[in-house]
N, C-alpha and C positions, 0 to 999 in steps of 0.2 A: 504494500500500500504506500502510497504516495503522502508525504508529508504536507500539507495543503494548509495553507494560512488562511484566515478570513480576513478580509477587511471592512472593518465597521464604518459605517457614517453616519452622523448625527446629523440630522435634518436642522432644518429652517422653519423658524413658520408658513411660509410662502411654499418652501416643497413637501411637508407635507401636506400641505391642501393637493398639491397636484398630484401627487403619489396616490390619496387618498379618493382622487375622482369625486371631486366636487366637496367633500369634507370641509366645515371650514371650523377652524382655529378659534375658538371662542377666550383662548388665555389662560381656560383653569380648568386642569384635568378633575374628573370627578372624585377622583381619592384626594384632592386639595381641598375640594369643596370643605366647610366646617372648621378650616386651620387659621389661624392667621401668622403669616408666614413676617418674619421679624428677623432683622440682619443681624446674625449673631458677635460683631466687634462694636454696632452702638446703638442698637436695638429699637433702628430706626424700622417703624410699622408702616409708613405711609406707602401705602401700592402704589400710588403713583411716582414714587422715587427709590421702588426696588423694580428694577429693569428685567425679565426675564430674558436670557440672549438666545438657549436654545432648550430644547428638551425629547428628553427620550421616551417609552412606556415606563417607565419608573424613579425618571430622574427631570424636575427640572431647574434649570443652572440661570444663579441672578446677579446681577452687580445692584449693589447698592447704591444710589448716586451721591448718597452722602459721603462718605467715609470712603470710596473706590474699594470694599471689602469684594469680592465673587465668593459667593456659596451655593451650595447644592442642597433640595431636597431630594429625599430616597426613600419610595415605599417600601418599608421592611416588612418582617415578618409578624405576623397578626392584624396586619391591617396598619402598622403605624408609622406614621412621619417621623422622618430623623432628618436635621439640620447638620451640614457639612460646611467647615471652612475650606475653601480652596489657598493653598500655600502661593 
């Protein structure tokens, strides 16, 4: 057997709509629904100054425009949000 690499790619908002055929992008996956997602370096809440840049089926990735912090949320296991600092 042939040793076969994958290569991943993290979409866009704009390609997954078109990947998706007709789908459109409404901002907040349904597992966000109910969180209120907060920039974990200065726990700035306002959605309109946490930037979402991309996202996957279990990850979406923000900058905060405050503080230029990048984090990630990640549906874990049991259903639960976890907040990630990006180094």
């Amino acid at each position: 057997m042939e040793n076969k690499e994958k290569e991943t790619k993290i979409l866009n908002n704009n390609e997954m709509e078109q990947v998706a055929g007709g789908f459109v992008y409404d901002g907040v996956f349904e597992w966000l629904k109910g969180f209120n997602i907060t920039c974990p370096n200065c726990a700035n809440e306002e959605e309109a100054s946490l930037r979402k840049r991309y996202a996957t089926g279990i990850h979406v990735y923000y900058t905060c425009e405050k503080c230029g912090q990048k984090f990630y949320c990640v549906l874990g296991e049991s259903n639960r949000v976890k907040l990630y600092k990006e180094k």
